[in-house]
N, C-alpha and C positions, 0 to 999 in steps of 0.2 A: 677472412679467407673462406673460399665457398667447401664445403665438405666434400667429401670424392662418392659420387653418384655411383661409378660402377661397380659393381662388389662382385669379387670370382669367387663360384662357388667352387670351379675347379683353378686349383693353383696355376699361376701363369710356369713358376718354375719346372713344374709338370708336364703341362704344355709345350714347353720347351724342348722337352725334349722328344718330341715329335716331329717340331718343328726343325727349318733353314731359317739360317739367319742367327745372330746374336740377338740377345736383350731385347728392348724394343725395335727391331728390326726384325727378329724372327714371326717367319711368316710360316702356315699353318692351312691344311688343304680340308676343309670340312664338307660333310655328305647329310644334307639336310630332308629330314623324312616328310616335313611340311610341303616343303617344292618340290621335291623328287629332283633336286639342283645339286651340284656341287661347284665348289668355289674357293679358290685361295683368300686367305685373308691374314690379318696379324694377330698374332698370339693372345696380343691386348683385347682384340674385338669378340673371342667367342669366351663360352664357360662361365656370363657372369649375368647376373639381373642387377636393373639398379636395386638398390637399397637392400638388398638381398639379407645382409646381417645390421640393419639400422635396428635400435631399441628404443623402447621410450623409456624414459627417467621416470626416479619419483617425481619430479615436480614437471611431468608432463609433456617434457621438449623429447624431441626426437635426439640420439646420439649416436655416434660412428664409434665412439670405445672399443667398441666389440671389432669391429671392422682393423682398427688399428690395431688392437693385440694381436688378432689373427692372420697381422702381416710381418709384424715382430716375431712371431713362432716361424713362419713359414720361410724368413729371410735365415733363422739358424738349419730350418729342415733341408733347403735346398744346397750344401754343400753335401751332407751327409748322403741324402738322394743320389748326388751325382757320385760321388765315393763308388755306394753300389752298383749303379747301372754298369760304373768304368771296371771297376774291379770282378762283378759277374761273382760276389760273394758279401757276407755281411764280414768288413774288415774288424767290428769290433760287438761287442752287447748293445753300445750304444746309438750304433748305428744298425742294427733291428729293432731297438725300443725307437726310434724315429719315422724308423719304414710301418712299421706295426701302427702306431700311434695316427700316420698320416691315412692307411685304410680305415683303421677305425673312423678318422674323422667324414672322410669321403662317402662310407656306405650310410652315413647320416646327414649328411649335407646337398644332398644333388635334389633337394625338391621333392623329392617322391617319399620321406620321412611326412613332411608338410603337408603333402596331399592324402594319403594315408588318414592320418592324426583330423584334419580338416572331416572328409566324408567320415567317421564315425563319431567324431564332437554332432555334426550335420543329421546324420539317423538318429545319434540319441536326443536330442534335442528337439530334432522334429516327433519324436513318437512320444515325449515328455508332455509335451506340447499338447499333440492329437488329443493323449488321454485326459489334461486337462480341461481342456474346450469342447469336451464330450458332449458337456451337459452345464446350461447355465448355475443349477445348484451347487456341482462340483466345485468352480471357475470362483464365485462369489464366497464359498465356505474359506476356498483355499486364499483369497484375496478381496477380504470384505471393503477396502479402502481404494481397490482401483479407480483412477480418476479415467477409463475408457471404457464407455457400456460395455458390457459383455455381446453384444451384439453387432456392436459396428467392428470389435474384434476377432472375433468370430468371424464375419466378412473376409476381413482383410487375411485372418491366418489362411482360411483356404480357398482362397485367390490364388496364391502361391506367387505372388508378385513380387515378389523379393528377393534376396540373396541373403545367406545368411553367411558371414564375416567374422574372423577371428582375432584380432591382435598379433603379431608376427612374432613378436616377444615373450607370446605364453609359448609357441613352438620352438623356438631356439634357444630357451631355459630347457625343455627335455631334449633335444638332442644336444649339448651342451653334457647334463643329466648321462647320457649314455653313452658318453665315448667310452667312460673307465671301465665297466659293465662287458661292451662289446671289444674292448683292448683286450680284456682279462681271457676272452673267449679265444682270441686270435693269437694270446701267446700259448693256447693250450696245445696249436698244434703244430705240425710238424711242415717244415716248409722246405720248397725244392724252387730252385732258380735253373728255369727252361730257357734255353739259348734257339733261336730260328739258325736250324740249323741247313736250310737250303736256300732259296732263292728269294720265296715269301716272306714279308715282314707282318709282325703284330700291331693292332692298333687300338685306338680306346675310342671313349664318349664323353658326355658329358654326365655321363652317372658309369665312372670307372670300376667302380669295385663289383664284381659280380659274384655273388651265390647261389651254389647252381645243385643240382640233383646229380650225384656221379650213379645210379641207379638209374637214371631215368623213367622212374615213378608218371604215375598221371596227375598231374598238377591239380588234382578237387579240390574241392570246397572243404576239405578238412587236413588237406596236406599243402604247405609251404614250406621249402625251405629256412631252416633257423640256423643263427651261429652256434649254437649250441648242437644241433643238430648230428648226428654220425651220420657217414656217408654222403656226406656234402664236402662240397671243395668251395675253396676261394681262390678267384683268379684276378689278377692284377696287373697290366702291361707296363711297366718298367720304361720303356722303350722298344722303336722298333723292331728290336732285336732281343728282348728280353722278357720274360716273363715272371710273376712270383706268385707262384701256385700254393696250398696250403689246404693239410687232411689231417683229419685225427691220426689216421692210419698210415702206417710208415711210409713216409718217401723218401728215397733219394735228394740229398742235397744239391744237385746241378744233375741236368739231362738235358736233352738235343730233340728238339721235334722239328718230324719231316714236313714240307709242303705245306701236304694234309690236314696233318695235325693242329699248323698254324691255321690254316683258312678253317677249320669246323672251333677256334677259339674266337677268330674275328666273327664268324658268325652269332656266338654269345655274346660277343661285346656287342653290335648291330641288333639286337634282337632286347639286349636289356638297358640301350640308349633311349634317352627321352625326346629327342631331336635330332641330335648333330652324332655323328660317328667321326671323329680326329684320325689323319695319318700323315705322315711325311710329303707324301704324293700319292699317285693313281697306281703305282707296281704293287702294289698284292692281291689278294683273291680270295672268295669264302665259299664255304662249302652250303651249299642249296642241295632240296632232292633232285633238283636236277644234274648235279654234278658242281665241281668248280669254275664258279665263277667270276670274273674279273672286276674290278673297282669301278669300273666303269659303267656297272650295272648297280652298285650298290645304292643309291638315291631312289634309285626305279621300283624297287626291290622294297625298301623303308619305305616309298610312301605307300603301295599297294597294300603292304601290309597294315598300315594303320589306317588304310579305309575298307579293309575289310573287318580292324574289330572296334571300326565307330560303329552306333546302332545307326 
Protein backbone atom coordinates (compact mmCIF):
# COMPACT_ATOMS: atom_id res chain seq x y z
CA UNK A 1 0.00 0.00 0.00
CA UNK A 2 1.42 3.35 -1.13
CA UNK A 3 2.20 5.60 2.04
CA UNK A 4 -0.10 8.84 2.48
CA UNK A 5 1.85 11.67 0.66
CA UNK A 6 -0.01 14.65 2.15
CA UNK A 7 0.89 15.49 5.66
CA UNK A 8 -1.26 18.51 7.55
CA UNK A 9 0.76 20.57 9.30
CA UNK A 10 -2.32 22.26 10.44
CA UNK A 11 -4.95 19.78 11.70
CA UNK A 12 -7.77 19.03 9.30
CA UNK A 13 -10.11 18.66 12.65
CA UNK A 14 -9.10 22.44 13.18
CA UNK A 15 -9.81 23.30 10.08
CA UNK A 16 -12.90 22.09 10.44
CA UNK A 17 -13.99 24.22 12.21
CA UNK A 18 -13.82 26.97 10.14
CA UNK A 19 -15.05 25.35 7.66
CA UNK A 20 -19.17 24.11 5.78
CA UNK A 21 -19.67 21.05 5.33
CA UNK A 22 -18.93 17.73 7.49
CA UNK A 23 -15.78 15.43 7.35
CA UNK A 24 -14.42 15.25 4.07
CA UNK A 25 -17.10 17.36 2.58
CA UNK A 26 -16.15 20.30 4.48
CA UNK A 27 -15.20 22.97 2.46
CA UNK A 28 -12.97 25.99 3.52
CA UNK A 29 -12.55 29.64 1.83
CA UNK A 30 -8.72 30.44 1.87
CA UNK A 31 -7.00 34.03 0.94
CA UNK A 32 -3.64 33.39 -0.64
CA UNK A 33 -0.69 36.01 -0.42
CA UNK A 34 1.17 34.45 -3.40
CA UNK A 35 -1.88 35.31 -5.97
CA UNK A 36 -3.37 37.86 -4.22
CA UNK A 37 -6.57 35.16 -4.98
CA UNK A 38 -9.04 33.76 -2.88
CA UNK A 39 -10.78 30.62 -3.37
CA UNK A 40 -13.03 27.87 -1.88
CA UNK A 41 -11.63 24.63 -1.55
CA UNK A 42 -11.86 21.29 0.93
CA UNK A 43 -10.62 21.16 4.20
CA UNK A 44 -8.46 18.06 2.78
CA UNK A 45 -6.53 20.35 0.20
CA UNK A 46 -4.94 23.24 2.28
CA UNK A 47 -2.46 23.21 5.59
CA UNK A 48 -0.42 20.42 4.44
CA UNK A 49 3.04 19.78 2.32
CA UNK A 50 3.82 16.31 1.12
CA UNK A 51 5.96 14.54 3.32
CA UNK A 52 5.87 17.30 5.70
CA UNK A 53 6.55 14.76 8.85
CA UNK A 54 8.36 11.80 6.74
CA UNK A 55 11.63 10.57 8.74
CA UNK A 56 14.37 8.44 7.89
CA UNK A 57 15.21 5.28 9.76
CA UNK A 58 18.14 3.78 10.99
CA UNK A 59 18.59 1.58 8.28
CA UNK A 60 17.93 4.38 5.73
CA UNK A 61 14.17 4.13 4.32
CA UNK A 62 12.06 6.81 4.50
CA UNK A 63 8.92 6.36 7.15
CA UNK A 64 5.40 7.83 7.80
CA UNK A 65 5.47 6.54 11.77
CA UNK A 66 5.65 9.94 12.89
CA UNK A 67 2.87 10.84 10.46
CA UNK A 68 0.63 8.15 11.85
CA UNK A 69 1.12 8.72 15.59
CA UNK A 70 0.48 12.25 14.84
CA UNK A 71 -3.01 11.18 13.63
CA UNK A 72 -3.65 8.97 16.47
CA UNK A 73 -3.14 12.07 18.92
CA UNK A 74 -5.08 14.25 16.91
CA UNK A 75 -8.29 11.83 16.31
CA UNK A 76 -8.31 11.84 20.58
CA UNK A 77 -7.59 15.90 20.56
CA UNK A 78 -10.53 16.53 18.13
CA UNK A 79 -13.57 15.65 20.43
CA UNK A 80 -11.92 17.52 23.40
CA UNK A 81 -11.36 20.60 20.80
CA UNK A 82 -14.80 20.55 19.92
CA UNK A 83 -16.10 20.09 23.76
CA UNK A 84 -14.53 23.65 24.16
CA UNK A 85 -15.31 25.69 21.21
CA UNK A 86 -19.33 24.10 22.02
CA UNK A 87 -19.12 24.78 25.50
CA UNK A 88 -17.10 28.39 25.32
CA UNK A 89 -15.12 26.99 28.63
CA UNK A 90 -12.46 24.37 29.39
CA UNK A 91 -15.26 21.56 30.85
CA UNK A 92 -12.39 19.84 32.63
CA UNK A 93 -8.19 19.96 33.33
CA UNK A 94 -8.17 17.71 30.71
CA UNK A 95 -9.39 19.28 28.28
CA UNK A 96 -6.97 22.45 28.74
CA UNK A 97 -3.94 20.01 28.83
CA UNK A 98 -5.40 19.12 25.14
CA UNK A 99 -6.02 22.71 24.03
CA UNK A 100 -2.55 23.74 25.64
CA UNK A 101 -0.67 20.79 24.20
CA UNK A 102 -2.23 21.31 20.65
CA UNK A 103 -0.78 25.34 20.52
CA UNK A 104 2.23 24.07 21.75
CA UNK A 105 2.48 21.67 18.97
CA UNK A 106 1.13 24.33 16.29
CA UNK A 107 3.60 27.29 17.30
CA UNK A 108 6.38 24.67 16.26
CA UNK A 109 5.03 22.99 13.50
CA UNK A 110 3.84 25.48 10.69
CA UNK A 111 7.34 25.55 8.82
CA UNK A 112 8.64 28.72 10.06
CA UNK A 113 10.50 26.60 13.19
CA UNK A 114 12.18 24.83 9.92
CA UNK A 115 13.07 27.90 8.30
CA UNK A 116 14.49 29.63 11.28
CA UNK A 117 16.65 26.53 12.31
CA UNK A 118 17.71 25.98 8.31
CA UNK A 119 19.12 29.97 7.89
CA UNK A 120 21.25 29.91 10.99
CA UNK A 121 22.61 25.96 10.41
CA UNK A 122 23.06 27.95 6.68
CA UNK A 123 25.21 31.27 8.28
CA UNK A 124 27.10 29.10 10.63
CA UNK A 125 28.26 26.77 8.25
CA UNK A 126 28.87 29.03 5.57
CA UNK A 127 31.23 31.38 7.90
CA UNK A 128 32.81 27.87 9.26
CA UNK A 129 33.56 27.25 5.94
CA UNK A 130 34.70 30.88 4.74
CA UNK A 131 37.21 30.75 7.68
CA UNK A 132 38.54 27.52 6.61
CA UNK A 133 39.13 28.11 2.93
CA UNK A 134 40.86 31.43 3.94
CA UNK A 135 44.11 30.19 3.32
CA UNK A 136 45.44 26.90 1.58
CA UNK A 137 47.75 26.24 4.69
CA UNK A 138 44.83 26.50 6.97
CA UNK A 139 42.32 23.94 4.70
CA UNK A 140 45.50 21.30 4.44
CA UNK A 141 46.47 21.47 8.29
CA UNK A 142 42.85 21.10 9.17
CA UNK A 143 42.33 18.22 6.42
CA UNK A 144 45.74 16.68 5.42
CA UNK A 145 43.96 13.58 3.65
CA UNK A 146 41.29 15.39 1.39
CA UNK A 147 40.94 13.69 -1.81
CA UNK A 148 39.82 17.47 -3.48
CA UNK A 149 42.67 20.03 -4.31
CA UNK A 150 42.38 22.73 -2.11
CA UNK A 151 41.90 24.80 -5.16
CA UNK A 152 39.33 23.44 -7.33
CA UNK A 153 37.43 23.63 -3.80
CA UNK A 154 38.14 26.77 -3.20
CA UNK A 155 36.46 27.43 -6.68
CA UNK A 156 33.48 25.75 -6.22
CA UNK A 157 32.83 27.04 -2.39
CA UNK A 158 32.85 30.69 -3.69
CA UNK A 159 30.89 30.18 -6.84
CA UNK A 160 28.20 30.02 -4.47
CA UNK A 161 26.53 27.45 -6.72
CA UNK A 162 24.80 25.49 -4.64
CA UNK A 163 22.36 25.02 -2.01
CA UNK A 164 22.97 24.04 1.17
CA UNK A 165 20.28 21.26 2.49
CA UNK A 166 19.33 19.66 5.70
CA UNK A 167 17.75 16.45 6.56
CA UNK A 168 14.05 17.08 7.69
CA UNK A 169 14.54 14.51 10.55
CA UNK A 170 17.36 16.40 12.37
CA UNK A 171 14.38 19.37 12.47
CA UNK A 172 11.48 17.47 13.60
CA UNK A 173 13.59 15.71 16.42
CA UNK A 174 13.90 19.42 17.95
CA UNK A 175 10.50 20.62 17.49
CA UNK A 176 9.31 17.25 18.69
CA UNK A 177 12.42 18.38 21.65
CA UNK A 178 10.28 21.51 22.47
CA UNK A 179 6.77 20.94 22.70
CA UNK A 180 7.21 20.02 26.51
CA UNK A 181 9.51 23.25 27.10
CA UNK A 182 6.99 25.60 25.21
CA UNK A 183 3.71 23.58 26.99
CA UNK A 184 5.26 24.24 30.41
CA UNK A 185 5.39 27.98 29.32
CA UNK A 186 1.79 28.10 28.10
CA UNK A 187 0.43 26.59 31.18
CA UNK A 188 2.08 29.38 33.23
CA UNK A 189 -0.37 31.60 32.24
CA UNK A 190 -3.53 32.75 32.55
CA UNK A 191 -6.13 32.35 29.74
CA UNK A 192 -9.40 34.06 28.86
CA UNK A 193 -11.86 32.57 26.07
CA UNK A 194 -13.04 35.77 23.84
CA UNK A 195 -16.45 35.25 22.19
CA UNK A 196 -17.13 37.80 18.57
CA UNK A 197 -19.32 39.41 20.29
CA UNK A 198 -20.99 41.51 17.03
CA UNK A 199 -21.34 40.75 13.54
CA UNK A 200 -17.51 39.99 12.74
CA UNK A 201 -16.10 36.59 12.85
CA UNK A 202 -12.42 35.43 13.76
CA UNK A 203 -10.15 33.77 11.47
CA UNK A 204 -6.84 31.77 11.24
CA UNK A 205 -3.70 30.67 8.97
CA UNK A 206 -1.75 28.29 8.22
CA UNK A 207 0.70 29.23 11.02
CA UNK A 208 -2.21 29.72 13.81
CA UNK A 209 -0.80 30.32 16.96
CA UNK A 210 0.54 33.92 17.29
CA UNK A 211 2.85 35.78 19.75
CA UNK A 212 2.45 38.99 19.69
CA UNK A 213 3.94 42.29 21.62
CA UNK A 214 0.86 43.56 23.89
CA UNK A 215 3.29 46.77 24.33
CA UNK A 216 3.91 47.34 21.00
CA UNK A 217 7.60 47.58 21.12
CA UNK A 218 9.80 48.21 17.90
CA UNK A 219 10.47 44.78 16.72
CA UNK A 220 14.81 45.33 16.37
CA UNK A 221 17.19 43.36 16.01
CA UNK A 222 17.53 42.50 19.64
CA UNK A 223 13.91 42.31 20.61
CA UNK A 224 11.41 39.38 19.68
CA UNK A 225 8.81 38.07 21.24
CA UNK A 226 9.34 34.74 23.55
CA UNK A 227 7.01 32.30 25.44
CA UNK A 228 8.57 33.16 28.20
CA UNK A 229 8.57 36.53 27.72
CA UNK A 230 6.13 39.14 29.99
CA UNK A 231 4.01 41.35 28.37
CA UNK A 232 3.28 39.20 25.38
CA UNK A 233 0.08 37.51 24.74
CA UNK A 234 -0.96 34.24 22.87
CA UNK A 235 -3.76 34.29 20.54
CA UNK A 236 -5.49 31.29 19.12
CA UNK A 237 -8.87 31.20 16.99
CA UNK A 238 -10.85 28.56 18.32
CA UNK A 239 -13.52 29.12 15.71
CA UNK A 240 -15.21 31.70 14.19
CA UNK A 241 -16.66 32.75 16.87
CA UNK A 242 -14.09 32.03 19.49
CA UNK A 243 -10.99 33.09 20.53
CA UNK A 244 -8.08 31.65 23.34
CA UNK A 245 -6.04 34.48 24.41
CA UNK A 246 -3.37 33.88 27.11
CA UNK A 247 -1.02 36.55 29.69
CA UNK A 248 0.99 36.17 32.32
CA UNK A 249 -0.94 39.05 33.72
CA UNK A 250 -4.44 38.51 34.99
CA UNK A 251 -7.28 38.06 32.67
CA UNK A 252 -10.59 37.34 32.88
CA UNK A 253 -11.75 33.90 32.05
CA UNK A 254 -14.50 34.72 29.10
CA UNK A 255 -14.98 38.38 27.64
CA UNK A 256 -16.90 39.65 24.48
CA UNK A 257 -14.96 41.69 21.63
CA UNK A 258 -16.67 44.32 19.59
CA UNK A 259 -16.19 44.46 15.69
CA UNK A 260 -13.18 46.12 16.16
CA UNK A 261 -11.51 44.33 18.32
CA UNK A 262 -12.20 41.22 16.10
CA UNK A 263 -10.88 42.79 12.73
CA UNK A 264 -7.41 44.29 14.51
CA UNK A 265 -7.07 40.29 15.72
CA UNK A 266 -7.75 38.98 12.16
CA UNK A 267 -5.31 41.46 11.06
CA UNK A 268 -2.52 39.59 13.36
CA UNK A 269 -3.64 36.41 12.26
CA UNK A 270 -2.97 37.92 8.20
CA UNK A 271 0.06 39.54 9.12
CA UNK A 272 1.65 36.39 11.02
CA UNK A 273 0.33 33.78 8.01
CA UNK A 274 2.84 32.23 5.76
CA UNK A 275 0.45 31.99 2.82
CA UNK A 276 -3.09 31.05 3.19
CA UNK A 277 -5.35 33.15 5.72
CA UNK A 278 -8.55 30.29 6.49
CA UNK A 279 -12.19 31.54 7.24
CA UNK A 280 -15.85 30.25 6.87
CA UNK A 281 -16.43 32.71 3.98
CA UNK A 282 -16.02 36.48 2.81
CA UNK A 283 -18.27 38.25 6.13
CA UNK A 284 -15.67 39.60 8.09
CA UNK A 285 -13.16 42.47 8.08
CA UNK A 286 -9.61 43.68 9.32
CA UNK A 287 -8.49 46.58 10.66
CA UNK A 288 -5.80 48.53 8.16
CA UNK A 289 -4.40 52.10 8.83
CA UNK A 290 -6.77 52.86 6.68
CA UNK A 291 -9.63 52.01 8.56
CA UNK A 292 -11.79 48.51 8.42
CA UNK A 293 -11.55 46.69 5.82
CA UNK A 294 -13.53 43.88 4.24
CA UNK A 295 -12.43 40.12 3.11
CA UNK A 296 -12.69 40.96 0.10
CA UNK A 297 -9.55 43.11 0.04
CA UNK A 298 -7.67 40.61 2.13
CA UNK A 299 -5.52 38.67 -0.69
CA UNK A 300 -4.70 42.15 -2.27
CA UNK A 301 -3.62 43.46 0.94
CA UNK A 302 -1.21 39.91 1.65
CA UNK A 303 0.27 39.98 -1.57
CA UNK A 304 1.30 43.71 -1.53
CA UNK A 305 2.75 43.26 1.53
CA UNK A 306 5.03 40.51 0.77
CA UNK A 307 6.37 42.30 -2.33
CA UNK A 308 7.04 44.95 -0.57
CA UNK A 309 9.34 43.02 2.16
CA UNK A 310 11.03 40.73 -0.75
CA UNK A 311 14.34 42.53 -1.56
Amino acid sequence: MAQKANHHFVPQFYLRSFATGLHRRARITAFDSDTGESFATWVRNVGAVRHFNRIRTKDGEHSNALEDSIAEIESAWAPLFRDVVDAETFPSTLHREAILTLVATLSLRSGRFREVMTNLLTETHTMMMDVMLATKERWEAAHPDAEVPYEELKRFWDSREFDLTYEQTYFIGHELEAIEPVYKLLDRRNWCLVRAGGTNRFVTSDDPVILHDTKNRDPGMFFRPGHGMAETGVSFSLSPELLLHGRFEEVPAMSVATDFQVAHVNTLVAGHSRRHVFARDTLFSIATKDGIRPATELSRILKSRKEEQTP
